[in-house]
N, C-alpha and C positions, 0 to 999 in steps of 0.2 A: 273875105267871107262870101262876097258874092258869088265871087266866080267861083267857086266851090260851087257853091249853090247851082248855078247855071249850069258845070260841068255836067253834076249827079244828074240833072234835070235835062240832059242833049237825047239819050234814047230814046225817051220817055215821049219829048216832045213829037222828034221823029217817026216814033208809032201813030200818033197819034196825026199824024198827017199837016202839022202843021210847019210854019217855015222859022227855023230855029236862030233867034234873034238877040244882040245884049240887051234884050227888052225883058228886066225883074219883074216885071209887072207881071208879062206875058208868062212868064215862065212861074208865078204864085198862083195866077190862074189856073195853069196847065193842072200844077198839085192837086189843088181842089176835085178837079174832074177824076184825074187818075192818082189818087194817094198811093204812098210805095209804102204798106207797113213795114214794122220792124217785125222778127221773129218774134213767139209771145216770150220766151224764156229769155231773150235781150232786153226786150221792154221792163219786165221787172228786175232786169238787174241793174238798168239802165237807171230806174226809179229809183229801188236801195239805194243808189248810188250816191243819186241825190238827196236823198231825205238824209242820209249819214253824213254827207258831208256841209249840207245845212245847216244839220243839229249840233256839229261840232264846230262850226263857226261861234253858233251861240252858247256854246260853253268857253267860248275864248273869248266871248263877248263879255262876261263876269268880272266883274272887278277884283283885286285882289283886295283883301282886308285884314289891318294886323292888330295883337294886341297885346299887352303886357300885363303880368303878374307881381307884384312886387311882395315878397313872403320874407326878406331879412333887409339888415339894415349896418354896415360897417361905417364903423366911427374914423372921421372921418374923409369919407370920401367923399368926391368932388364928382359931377358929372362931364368932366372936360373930355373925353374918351376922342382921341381921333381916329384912332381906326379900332376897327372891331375885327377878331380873326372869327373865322368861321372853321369848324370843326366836326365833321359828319359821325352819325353812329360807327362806334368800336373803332376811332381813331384815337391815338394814345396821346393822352397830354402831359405836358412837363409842370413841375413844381405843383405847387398847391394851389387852391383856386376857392376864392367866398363865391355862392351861390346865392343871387341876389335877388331872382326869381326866374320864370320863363315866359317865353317869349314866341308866339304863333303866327305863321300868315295861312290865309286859310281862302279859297275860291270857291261860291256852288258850284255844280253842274258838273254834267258828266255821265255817258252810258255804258251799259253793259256790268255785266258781272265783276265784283271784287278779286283783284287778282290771290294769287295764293300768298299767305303771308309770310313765308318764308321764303319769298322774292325780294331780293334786293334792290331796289333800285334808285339810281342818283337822281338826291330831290332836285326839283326842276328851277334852273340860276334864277330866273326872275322872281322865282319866290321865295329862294335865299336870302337876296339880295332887300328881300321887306323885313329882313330880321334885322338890321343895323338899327335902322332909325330909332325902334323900339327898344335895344338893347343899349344904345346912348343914353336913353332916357331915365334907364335903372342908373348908369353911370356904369353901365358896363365896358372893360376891350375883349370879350370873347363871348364867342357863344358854341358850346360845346352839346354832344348830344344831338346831332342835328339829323332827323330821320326826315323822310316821304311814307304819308299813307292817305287811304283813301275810303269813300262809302259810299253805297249805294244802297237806299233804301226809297222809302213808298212815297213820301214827300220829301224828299231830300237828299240828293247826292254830292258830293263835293273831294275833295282834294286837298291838302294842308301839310306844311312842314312844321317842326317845333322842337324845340331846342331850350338849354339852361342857359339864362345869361349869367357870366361869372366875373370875377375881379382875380385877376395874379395877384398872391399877396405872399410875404413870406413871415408876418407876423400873428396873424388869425387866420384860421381855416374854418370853413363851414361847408362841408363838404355831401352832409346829411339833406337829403332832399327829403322832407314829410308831404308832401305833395305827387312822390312818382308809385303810380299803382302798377300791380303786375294782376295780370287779370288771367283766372283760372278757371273753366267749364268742369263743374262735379258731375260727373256722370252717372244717374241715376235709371237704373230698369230699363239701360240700352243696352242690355250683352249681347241682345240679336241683329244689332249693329252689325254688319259690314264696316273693313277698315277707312272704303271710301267713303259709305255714310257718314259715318264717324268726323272727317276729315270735314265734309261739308257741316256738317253739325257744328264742327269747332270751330268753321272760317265765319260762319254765320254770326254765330255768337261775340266773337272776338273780334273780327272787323268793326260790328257796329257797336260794343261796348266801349273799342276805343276812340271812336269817332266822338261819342257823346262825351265822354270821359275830357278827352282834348278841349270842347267845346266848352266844359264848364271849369276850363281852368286846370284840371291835372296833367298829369306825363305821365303818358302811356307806353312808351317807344317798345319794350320787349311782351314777347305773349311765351308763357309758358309749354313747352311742350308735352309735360306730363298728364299722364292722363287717370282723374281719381275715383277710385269704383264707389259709390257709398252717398249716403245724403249730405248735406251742408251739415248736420249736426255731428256727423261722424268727421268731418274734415277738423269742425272747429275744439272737437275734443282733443286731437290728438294738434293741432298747432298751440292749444293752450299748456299742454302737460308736457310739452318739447320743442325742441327747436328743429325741426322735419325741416330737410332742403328741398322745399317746394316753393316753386316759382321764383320767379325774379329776384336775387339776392338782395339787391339794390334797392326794393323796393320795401316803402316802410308801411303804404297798404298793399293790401291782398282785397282784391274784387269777387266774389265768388260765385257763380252763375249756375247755377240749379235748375233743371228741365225738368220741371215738375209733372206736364203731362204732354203731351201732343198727339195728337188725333185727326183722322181725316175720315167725313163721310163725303156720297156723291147721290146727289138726287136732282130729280127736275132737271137735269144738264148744269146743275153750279155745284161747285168742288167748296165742302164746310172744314174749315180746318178751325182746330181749339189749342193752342198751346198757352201754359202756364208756365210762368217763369220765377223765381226767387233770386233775389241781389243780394249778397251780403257786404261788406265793405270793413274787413276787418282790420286791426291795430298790430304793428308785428311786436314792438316795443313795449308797449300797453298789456298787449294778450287780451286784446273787449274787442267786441264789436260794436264800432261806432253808428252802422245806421243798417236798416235792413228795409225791404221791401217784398210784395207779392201782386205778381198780376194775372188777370187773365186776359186775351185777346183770345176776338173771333173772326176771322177774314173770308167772306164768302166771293168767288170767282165765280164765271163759267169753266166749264173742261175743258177748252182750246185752251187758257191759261194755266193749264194744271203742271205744264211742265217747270212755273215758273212761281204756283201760289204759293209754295215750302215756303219760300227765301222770303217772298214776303209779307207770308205770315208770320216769320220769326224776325225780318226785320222792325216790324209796326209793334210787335211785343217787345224789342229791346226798347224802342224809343221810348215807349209806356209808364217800361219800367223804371230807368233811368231817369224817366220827368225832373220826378222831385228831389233827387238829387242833390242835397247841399255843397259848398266846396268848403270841406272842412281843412284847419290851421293849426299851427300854434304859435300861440301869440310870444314875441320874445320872453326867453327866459322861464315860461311853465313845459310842461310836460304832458299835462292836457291838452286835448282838441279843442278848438273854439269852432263854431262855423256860421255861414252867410251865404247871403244870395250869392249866384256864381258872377250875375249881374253886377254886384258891388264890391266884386275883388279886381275883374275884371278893367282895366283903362285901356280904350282904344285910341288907335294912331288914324288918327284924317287926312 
C-alpha cells in the first residue's frame, strides 16, 4: 500500500522540486501542499459506493430470528424427528401430510424498492436452514410451502422465509390450513389508472400486507392476480351468494384491501399525501367476515422526496392498518374462529 502510495505520489513530488525519497512522511506532506483531486462525478460515486456497501454490511449484521405456530395436534406423535426435508413453493409432495403448524425465519434490514412479486426467487440457505430447529419442535419431518419474500417500509424493512411444518401420515390427514390468507386489492375509482400505476398500486399494497400478515402469524405465500372493479361491499356480496374463483384456492381467508381515497397536494415546498385504506379479512368456509378495519394516514415530505412519498405514504397506511390485527384460529374440533394476541400464538426459537 505504500509504495502505491509513493508511486502516485513521484511527479507530484518532482514538480514540486523536491528530491523524491521512500520517505512516507515526506511524501504525506508533499499531498497536503499539492492535493491531486478526484473528478467531481468519481467522487460521488466513489461515496455511493461506500455508503451502500456499509449499509449493506449492516443488514448482514442482523441476526436471523425464528418462530413457530403450533395450530393442530396428531395423537400421538412424538417429537423425535431427525431430519426435516425442506420443500420450496409449487414443489410437489408425495402421500399425505398433518399440518401441524408454520414455521418463520425472518431478518430486519434492507434497502431499496420491493422487488416485483412475481419474481421467483430461491429463499436464501442460511435462512432455510433456521426452519429445522423450529419444525422439530412441532415434532415435525417436513416443511413444505417454503417461499422468500421481502419489505420495505418507513420503519421497517426486512426479509423472511416461511413454510408449513407437516408430519407424513397415512392414517390421518389435515391438510386444511385456516391460517393461509390470499390477499386481494378491490379496486375502487382507479379506472384512470395506467396498467403501470396499477401494478405499483398492487405491489404496494401486497408486499406490505404480506409482510405484516407473516409477522403476526399467517401464510401468505401466493397474491392474487385478478384485478376487482367495485367496493368491498360488492366483493363481499357476491363471495357470499357463490363460490367465485377468486384468489388463492388454498386459501381459507381472503384479505381484502380497499383504497378508499388517496390524494396529493404540494405547498410551501412539502408534498401532503392522504390515503385511506379499509381491510377486511373474510371466512371462505363460514361466508362472515371475521374482522374489518379503516384508516386514514397523512404523510407530509418535502418535494425532493416526491419521487418516493407514494410508496411510503401507502406503506405507513398499510402498517396502521394492520396494527390491530388479531391472529385468528380454530380451536380443535369447532368450526368457529377463536382469536388472540399474535404475541401469544406465536413461540420463538433462541
Amino acid at each position: 500500500m505504500l509504495t502505491m502510495l509513493y508511486g502516485d505520489l513521484q511527479p507530484a513530488c518532482r514538480q514540486a522540486g523536491l528530491v523524491v525519497k521512500s520517505d512516507v512522511k515526506r511524501c504525506k506532506q508533499l499531498k497536503e501542499i499539492h492535493p491531486i483531486p478526484l473528478p467531481k462525478h468519481i467522487s460521488i460515486f466513489v461515496l455511493l459506493a461506500i455508503a451502500m456497501v456499509s449499509l449493506s454490511g449492516c443488514r448482514s449484521a442482523f441476526p436471523i430470528r425464528t418462530y413457530f405456530i403450533q395450530t393442530a395436534q396428531l395423537e400421538g406423535l412424538t417429537s423425535n424427528a431427525q431430519e426435516v426435508s425442506i420443500h420450496t413453493m409449487g414443489e410437489p409432495t408425495i402421500d399425505h401430510f398433518f399440518v401441524l403448524g408454520k414455521v418463520m425465519a425472518y431478518r430486519r434490514g434492507g434497502l431499496g424498492a420491493v422487488r416485483d412479486l412475481d419474481e421467483v426467487r430461491v429463499p436464501p440457505r442460511e435462512m432455510v436452514q433456521q426452519l429445522i430447529k423450529p419444525a422439530k419442535a412441532l415434532g415435525a419431518d417436513m416443511v413444505i410451502g417454503v417461499y422468500d419474500g421481502e419489505y420495505r417500509g418507513v420503519n421497517v424493512a426486512g426479509e423472511y422465509v416461511s413454510g408449513l411444518a407437516g408430519k407424513l401420515t397415512t392414517s390421518a390427514k389435515n391438510e386444511r390450513v385456516d391460517f393461509r390468507v390470499g390477499i386481494l386489492p378491490v379496486q375502487v375509482g382507479m379506472a384512470k389508472l395506467s396498467q403501470k400505476q396499477y401494478a405499483l398500486l398492487d405491489r404496494d399494497l401486497r408486499a406490505g400486507a404480506r409482510w405484516f400478515l407473516e409477522n403476526k402469524g399467517y401464510y401468505a405465500p401466493i397474491d392474487p392476480s385478478i384485478k376487482f372493479q367495485g367496493t368491498t361491499q360488492d366483493l363481499l356480496s357476491q363471495l357470499s351468494s357463490q363460490n367465485p374463483d377468486i384468489g388463492d384456492k388454498q386459501a381459507e381467508l381472503l384479505l381484502l384491501l380497499e383504497v378508499v381515497e388517496e390524494k396529493a397536494a404540494v405547498a410551501a415546498l412539502l408534498d401532503v399525501r392522504k390515503v385511506v385504506l379499509r381491510a377486511t379479512l373474510y371466512s371462505r368456509s363460514l361466508k362472515k367476515v371475521l374482522w374489518d378495519n379503516k384508516i386514514s394516514q397523512e404523510n407530509v415530505t418535502g418535494v425532493f422526496w416526491i419521487w418516493m412519498s407514494k410508496a411510503v405514504s401507502r406503506a405507513g397506511a398499510i402498517e396502521k392498518l394492520l396494527y390491530p390485527l388479531p391472529f385468528f384460529f380454530r380451536p380443535a374440533g369447532s368450526e368457529e374462529f377463536s382469536s388472540c394476541s399474535p404475541d401469544m400464538a406465536k413461540k420463538k426459537i433462541k
